[in-house]
TIRO-2110 file (N, C-alpha, C; in Angstrom, 1 decimal):
// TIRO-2110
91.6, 86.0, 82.1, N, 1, A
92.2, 87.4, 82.1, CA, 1, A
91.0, 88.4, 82.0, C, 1, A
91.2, 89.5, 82.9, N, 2, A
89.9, 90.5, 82.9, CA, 2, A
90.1, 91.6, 81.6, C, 2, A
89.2, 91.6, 81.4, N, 3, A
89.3, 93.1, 80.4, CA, 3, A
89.7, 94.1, 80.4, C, 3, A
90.4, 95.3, 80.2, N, 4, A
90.8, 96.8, 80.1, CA, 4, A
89.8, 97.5, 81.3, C, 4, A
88.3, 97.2, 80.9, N, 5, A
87.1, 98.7, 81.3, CA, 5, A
87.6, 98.1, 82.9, C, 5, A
88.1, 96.2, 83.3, N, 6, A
87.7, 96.2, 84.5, CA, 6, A
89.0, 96.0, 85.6, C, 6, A
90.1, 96.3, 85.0, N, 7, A
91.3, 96.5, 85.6, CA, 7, A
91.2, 97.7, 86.1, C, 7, A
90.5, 98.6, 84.9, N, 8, A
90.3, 100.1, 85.3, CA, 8, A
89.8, 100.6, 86.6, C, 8, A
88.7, 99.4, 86.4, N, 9, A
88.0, 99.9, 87.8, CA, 9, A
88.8, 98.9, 88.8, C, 9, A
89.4, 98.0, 88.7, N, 10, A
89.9, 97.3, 89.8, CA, 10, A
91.0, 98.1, 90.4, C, 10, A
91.9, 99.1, 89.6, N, 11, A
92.4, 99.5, 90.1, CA, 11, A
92.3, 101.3, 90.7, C, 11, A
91.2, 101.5, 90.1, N, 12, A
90.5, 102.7, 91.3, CA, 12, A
90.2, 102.3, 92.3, C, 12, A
89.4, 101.3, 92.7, N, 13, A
88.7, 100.9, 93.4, CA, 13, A
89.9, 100.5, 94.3, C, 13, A
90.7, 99.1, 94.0, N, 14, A
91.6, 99.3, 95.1, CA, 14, A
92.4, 100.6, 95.7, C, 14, A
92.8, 101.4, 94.9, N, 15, A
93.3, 102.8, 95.5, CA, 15, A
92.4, 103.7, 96.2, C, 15, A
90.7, 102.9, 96.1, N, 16, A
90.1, 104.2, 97.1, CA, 16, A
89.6, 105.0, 96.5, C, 16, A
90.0, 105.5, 94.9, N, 17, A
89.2, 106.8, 94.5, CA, 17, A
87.9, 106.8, 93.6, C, 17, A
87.7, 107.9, 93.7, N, 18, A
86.4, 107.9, 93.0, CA, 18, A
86.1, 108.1, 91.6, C, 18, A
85.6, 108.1, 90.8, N, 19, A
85.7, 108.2, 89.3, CA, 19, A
86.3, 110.0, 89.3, C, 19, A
85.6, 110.7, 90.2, N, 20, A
85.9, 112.2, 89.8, CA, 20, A
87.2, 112.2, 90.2, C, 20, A
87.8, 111.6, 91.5, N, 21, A
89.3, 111.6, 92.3, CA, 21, A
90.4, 111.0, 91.0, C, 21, A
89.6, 110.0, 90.0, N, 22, A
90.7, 109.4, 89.5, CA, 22, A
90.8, 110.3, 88.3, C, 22, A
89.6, 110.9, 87.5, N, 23, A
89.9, 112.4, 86.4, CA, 23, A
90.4, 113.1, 86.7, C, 23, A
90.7, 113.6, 88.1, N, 24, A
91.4, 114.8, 88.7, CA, 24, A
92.8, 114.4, 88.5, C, 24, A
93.2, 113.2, 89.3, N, 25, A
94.3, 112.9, 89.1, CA, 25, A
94.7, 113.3, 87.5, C, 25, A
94.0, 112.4, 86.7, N, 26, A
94.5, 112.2, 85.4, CA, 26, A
94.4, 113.6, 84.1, C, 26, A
93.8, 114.2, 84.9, N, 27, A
92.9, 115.2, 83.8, CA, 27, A
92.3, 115.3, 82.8, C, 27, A
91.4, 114.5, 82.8, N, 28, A
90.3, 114.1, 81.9, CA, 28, A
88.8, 114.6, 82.8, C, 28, A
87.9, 114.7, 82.8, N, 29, A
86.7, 115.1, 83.3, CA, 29, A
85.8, 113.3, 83.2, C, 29, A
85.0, 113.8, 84.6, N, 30, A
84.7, 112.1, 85.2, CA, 30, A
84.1, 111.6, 84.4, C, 30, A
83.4, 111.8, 83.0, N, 31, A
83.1, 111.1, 82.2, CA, 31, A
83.7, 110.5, 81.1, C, 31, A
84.8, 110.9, 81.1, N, 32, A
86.1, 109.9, 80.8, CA, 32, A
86.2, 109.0, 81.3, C, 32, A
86.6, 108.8, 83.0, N, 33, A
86.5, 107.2, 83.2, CA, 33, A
85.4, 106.5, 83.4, C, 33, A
84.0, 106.9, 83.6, N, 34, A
83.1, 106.6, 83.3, CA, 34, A
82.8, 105.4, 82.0, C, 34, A
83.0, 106.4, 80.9, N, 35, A
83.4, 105.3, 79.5, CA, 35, A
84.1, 104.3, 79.6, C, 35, A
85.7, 104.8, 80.1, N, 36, A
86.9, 103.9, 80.4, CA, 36, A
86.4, 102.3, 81.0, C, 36, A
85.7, 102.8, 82.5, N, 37, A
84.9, 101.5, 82.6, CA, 37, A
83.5, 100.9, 82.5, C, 37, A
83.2, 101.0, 81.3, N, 38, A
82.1, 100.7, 80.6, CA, 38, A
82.5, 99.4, 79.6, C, 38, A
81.9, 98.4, 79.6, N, 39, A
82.5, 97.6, 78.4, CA, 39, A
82.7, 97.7, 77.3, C, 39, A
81.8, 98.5, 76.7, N, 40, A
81.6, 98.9, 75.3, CA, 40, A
82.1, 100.6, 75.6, C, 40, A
82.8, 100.9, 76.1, N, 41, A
83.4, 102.5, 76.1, CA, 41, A
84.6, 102.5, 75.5, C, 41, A
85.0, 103.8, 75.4, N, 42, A
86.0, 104.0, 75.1, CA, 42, A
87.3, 103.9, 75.6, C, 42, A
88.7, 103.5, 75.3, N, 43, A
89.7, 103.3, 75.8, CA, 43, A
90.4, 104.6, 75.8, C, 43, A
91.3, 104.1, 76.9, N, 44, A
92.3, 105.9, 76.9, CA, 44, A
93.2, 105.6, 76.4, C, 44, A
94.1, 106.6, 76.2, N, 45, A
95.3, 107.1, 75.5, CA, 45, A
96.4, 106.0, 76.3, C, 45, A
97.6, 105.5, 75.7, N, 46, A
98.5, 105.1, 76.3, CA, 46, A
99.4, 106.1, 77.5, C, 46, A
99.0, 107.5, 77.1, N, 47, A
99.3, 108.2, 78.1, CA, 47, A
99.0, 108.3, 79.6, C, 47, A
97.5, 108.6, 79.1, N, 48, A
96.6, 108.2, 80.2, CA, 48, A
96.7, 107.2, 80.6, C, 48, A
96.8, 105.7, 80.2, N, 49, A
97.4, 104.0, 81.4, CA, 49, A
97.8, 104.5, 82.0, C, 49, A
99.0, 105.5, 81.6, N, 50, A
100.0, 105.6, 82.1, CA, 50, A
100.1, 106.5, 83.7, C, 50, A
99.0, 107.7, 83.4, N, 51, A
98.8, 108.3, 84.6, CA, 51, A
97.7, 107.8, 85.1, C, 51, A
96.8, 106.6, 85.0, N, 52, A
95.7, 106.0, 85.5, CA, 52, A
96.9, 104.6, 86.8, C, 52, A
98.0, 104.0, 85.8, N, 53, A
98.9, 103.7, 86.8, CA, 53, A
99.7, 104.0, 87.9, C, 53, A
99.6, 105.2, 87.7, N, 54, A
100.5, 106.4, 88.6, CA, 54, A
99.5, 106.7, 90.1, C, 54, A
98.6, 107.3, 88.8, N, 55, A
97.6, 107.2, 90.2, CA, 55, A
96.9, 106.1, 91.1, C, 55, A
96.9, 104.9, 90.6, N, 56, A
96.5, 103.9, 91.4, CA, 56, A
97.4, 103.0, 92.0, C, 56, A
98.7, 103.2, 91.4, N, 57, A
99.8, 102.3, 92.4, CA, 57, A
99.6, 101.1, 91.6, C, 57, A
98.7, 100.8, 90.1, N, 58, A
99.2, 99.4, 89.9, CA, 58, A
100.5, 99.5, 88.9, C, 58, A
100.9, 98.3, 88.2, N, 59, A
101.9, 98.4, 87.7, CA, 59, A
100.8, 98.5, 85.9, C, 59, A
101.9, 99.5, 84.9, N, 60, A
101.4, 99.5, 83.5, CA, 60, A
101.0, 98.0, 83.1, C, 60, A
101.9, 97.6, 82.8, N, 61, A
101.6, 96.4, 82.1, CA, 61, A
100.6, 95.7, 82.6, C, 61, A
100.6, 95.6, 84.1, N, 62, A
99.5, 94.7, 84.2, CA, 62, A
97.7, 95.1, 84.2, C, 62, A
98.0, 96.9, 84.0, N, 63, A
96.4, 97.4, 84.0, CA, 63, A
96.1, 97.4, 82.1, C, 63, A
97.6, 97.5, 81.4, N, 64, A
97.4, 97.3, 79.8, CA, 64, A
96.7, 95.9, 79.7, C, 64, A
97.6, 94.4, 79.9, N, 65, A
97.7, 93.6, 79.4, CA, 65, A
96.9, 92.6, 80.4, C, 65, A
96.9, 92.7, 81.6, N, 66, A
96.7, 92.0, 82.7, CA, 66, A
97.3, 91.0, 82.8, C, 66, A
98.7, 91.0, 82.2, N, 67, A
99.7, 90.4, 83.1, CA, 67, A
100.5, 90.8, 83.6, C, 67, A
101.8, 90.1, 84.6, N, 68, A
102.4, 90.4, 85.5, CA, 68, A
101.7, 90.7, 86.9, C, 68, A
102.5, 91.2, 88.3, N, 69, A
101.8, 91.7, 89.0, CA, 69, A
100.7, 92.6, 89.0, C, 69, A
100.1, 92.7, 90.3, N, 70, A
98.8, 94.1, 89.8, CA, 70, A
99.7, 95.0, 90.5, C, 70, A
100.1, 95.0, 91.7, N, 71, A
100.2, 96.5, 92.8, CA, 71, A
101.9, 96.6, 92.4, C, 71, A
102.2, 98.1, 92.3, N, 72, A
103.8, 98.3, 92.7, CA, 72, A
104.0, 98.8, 94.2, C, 72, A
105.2, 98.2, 94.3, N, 73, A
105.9, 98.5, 95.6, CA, 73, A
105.8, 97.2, 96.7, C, 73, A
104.9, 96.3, 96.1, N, 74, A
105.0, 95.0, 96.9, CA, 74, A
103.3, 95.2, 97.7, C, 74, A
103.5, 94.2, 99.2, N, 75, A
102.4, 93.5, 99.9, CA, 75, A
101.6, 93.0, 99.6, C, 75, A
100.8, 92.4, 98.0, N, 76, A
100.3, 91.1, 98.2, CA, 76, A
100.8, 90.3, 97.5, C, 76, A
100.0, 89.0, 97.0, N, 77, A
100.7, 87.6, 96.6, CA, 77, A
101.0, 88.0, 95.2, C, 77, A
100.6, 88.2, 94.5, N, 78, A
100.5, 88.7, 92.9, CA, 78, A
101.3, 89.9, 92.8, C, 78, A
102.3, 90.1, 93.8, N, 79, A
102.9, 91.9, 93.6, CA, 79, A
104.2, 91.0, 93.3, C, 79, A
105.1, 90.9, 92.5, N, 80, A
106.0, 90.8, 91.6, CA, 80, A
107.5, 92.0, 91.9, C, 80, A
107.1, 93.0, 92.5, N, 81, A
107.7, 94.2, 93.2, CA, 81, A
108.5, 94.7, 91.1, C, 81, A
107.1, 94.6, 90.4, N, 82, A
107.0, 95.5, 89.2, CA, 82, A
107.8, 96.8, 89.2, C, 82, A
108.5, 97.4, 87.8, N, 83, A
108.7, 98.5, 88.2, CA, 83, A
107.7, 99.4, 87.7, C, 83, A
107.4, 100.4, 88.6, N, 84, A
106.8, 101.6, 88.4, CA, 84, A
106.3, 102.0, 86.5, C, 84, A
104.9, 102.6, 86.2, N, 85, A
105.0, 103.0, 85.0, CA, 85, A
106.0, 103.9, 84.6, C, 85, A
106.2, 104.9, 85.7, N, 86, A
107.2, 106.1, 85.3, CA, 86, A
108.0, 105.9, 87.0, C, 86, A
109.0, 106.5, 86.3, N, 87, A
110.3, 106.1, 87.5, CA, 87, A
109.9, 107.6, 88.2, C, 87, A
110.3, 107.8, 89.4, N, 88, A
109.9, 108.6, 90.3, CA, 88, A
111.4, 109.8, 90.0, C, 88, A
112.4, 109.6, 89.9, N, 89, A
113.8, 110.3, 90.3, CA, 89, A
113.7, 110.5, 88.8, C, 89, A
113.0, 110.1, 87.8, N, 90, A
113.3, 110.8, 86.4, CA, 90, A
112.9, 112.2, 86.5, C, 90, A
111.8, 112.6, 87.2, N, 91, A
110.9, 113.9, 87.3, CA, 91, A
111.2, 114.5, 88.0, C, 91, A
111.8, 113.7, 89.4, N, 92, A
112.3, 114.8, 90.8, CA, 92, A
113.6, 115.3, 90.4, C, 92, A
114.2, 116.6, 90.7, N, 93, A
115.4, 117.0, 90.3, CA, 93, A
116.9, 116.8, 91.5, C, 93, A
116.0, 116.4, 92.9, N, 94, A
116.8, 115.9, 94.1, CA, 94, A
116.3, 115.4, 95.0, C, 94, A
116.7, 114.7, 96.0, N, 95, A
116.3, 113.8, 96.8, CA, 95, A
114.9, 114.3, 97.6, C, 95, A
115.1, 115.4, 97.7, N, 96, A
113.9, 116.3, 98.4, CA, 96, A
112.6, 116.3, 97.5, C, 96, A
113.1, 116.7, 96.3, N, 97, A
111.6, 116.5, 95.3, CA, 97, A
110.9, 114.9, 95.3, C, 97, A
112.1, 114.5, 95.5, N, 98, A
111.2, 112.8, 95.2, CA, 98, A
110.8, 113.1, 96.5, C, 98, A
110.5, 113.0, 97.9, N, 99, A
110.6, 112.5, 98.7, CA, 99, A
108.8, 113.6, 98.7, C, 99, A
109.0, 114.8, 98.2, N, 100, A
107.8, 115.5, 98.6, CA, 100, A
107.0, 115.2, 96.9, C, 100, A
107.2, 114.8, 96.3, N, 101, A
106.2, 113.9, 95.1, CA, 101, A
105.9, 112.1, 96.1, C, 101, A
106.4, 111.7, 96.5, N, 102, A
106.1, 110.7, 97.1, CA, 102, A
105.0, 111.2, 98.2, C, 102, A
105.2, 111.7, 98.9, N, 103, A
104.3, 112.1, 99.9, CA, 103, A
103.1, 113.0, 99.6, C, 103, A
103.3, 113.5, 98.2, N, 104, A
101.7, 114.2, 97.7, CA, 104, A
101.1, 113.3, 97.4, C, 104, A
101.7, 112.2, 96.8, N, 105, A
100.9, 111.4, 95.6, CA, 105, A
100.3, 110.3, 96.7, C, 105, A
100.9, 110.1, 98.1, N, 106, A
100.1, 109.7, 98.7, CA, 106, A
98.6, 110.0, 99.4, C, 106, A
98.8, 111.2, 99.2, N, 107, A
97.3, 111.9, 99.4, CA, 107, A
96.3, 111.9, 98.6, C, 107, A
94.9, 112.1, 99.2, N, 108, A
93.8, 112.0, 98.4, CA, 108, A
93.5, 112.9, 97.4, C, 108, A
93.1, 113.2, 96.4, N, 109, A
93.0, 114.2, 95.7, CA, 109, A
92.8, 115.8, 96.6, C, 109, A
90.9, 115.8, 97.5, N, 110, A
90.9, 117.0, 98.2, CA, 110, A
92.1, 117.3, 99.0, C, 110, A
92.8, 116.3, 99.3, N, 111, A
93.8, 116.5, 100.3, CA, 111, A
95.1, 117.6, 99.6, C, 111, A
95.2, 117.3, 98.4, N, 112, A
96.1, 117.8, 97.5, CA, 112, A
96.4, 119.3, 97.8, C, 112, A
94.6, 119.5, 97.1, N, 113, A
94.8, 121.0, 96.3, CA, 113, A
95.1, 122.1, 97.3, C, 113, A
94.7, 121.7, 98.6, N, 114, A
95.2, 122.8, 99.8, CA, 114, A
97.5, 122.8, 100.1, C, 114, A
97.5, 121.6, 99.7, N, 115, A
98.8, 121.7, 99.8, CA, 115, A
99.8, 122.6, 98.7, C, 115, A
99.0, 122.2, 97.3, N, 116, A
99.8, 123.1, 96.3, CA, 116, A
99.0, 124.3, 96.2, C, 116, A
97.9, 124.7, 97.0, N, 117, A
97.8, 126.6, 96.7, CA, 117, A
98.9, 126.8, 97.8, C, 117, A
99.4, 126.3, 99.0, N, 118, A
100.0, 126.5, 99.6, CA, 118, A
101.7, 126.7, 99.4, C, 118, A
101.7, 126.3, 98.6, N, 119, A
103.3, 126.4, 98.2, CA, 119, A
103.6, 127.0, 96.8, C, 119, A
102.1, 127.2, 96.1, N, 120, A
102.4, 128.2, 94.9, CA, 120, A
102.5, 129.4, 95.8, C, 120, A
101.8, 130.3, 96.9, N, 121, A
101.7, 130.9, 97.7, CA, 121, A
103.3, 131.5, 97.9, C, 121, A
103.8, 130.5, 98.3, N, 122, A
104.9, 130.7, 98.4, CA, 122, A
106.1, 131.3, 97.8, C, 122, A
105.8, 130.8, 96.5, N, 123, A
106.5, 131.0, 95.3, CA, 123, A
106.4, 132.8, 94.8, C, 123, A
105.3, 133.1, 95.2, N, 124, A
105.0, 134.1, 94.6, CA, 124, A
105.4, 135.6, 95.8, C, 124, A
105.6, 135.0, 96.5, N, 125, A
106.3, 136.1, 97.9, CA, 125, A
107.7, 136.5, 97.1, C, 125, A
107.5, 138.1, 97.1, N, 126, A
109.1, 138.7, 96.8, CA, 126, A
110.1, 138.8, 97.5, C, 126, A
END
């Protein structure tokens, strides 16, 4: 069974981001996960798993404990079709919100921030 620092990075790494992509996500500054995966570093908050699984698409339990599946939502052998650390329709208030939280969170961090000045933008028209 692998260790905490290297789930961490297994599961950045499979999602593509970068130490600063995955602080952003989580809001910590990149020397947080830096430590995170370091062997002798420091561990995050159960909150933080929490949005370190969010943002990488693995499932909690298995980036806590390293068991169960690694990935949620299915395609490879070891995906278990886990559920989610946090349920998606807890947060969204209707089919529309989930559907435009699904479609941000598939984007890359830079990809993000031009989307939400764009629709704070919006918000603020009288």
């Amino acid at each position: 069974m692998t260790q905490l620092f290297n789930r961490i990075r297994q599961a950045r790494r499979g999602a593509s981001l970068s130490q600063s992509e995955l602080a952003f996500a989580v809001g910590v500054a990149r020397s947080a996960v830096a430590q995170w995966e370091r062997k002798d570093g420091a561990r995050p908050t159960t909150d933080n798993m929490a949005k370190i699984a969010m943002a990488t698409a693995v499932s909690f339990e298995w980036l806590a404990t390293g068991r169960g599946g690694r990935w949620v939502g299915g395609g490879g052998e070891d995906d278990l079709q886990e559920t989610p650390a946090m349920m998606l329709n807890f947060y969204a208030q209707c089919g529309l919100e989930e559907r435009l939280l699904v479609a941000f969170r598939s984007l890359r961090n830079p990809e993000q921030q031009p989307l939400v000045d764009f629709v704070e933008s919006m918000t603020t028209r009288a």
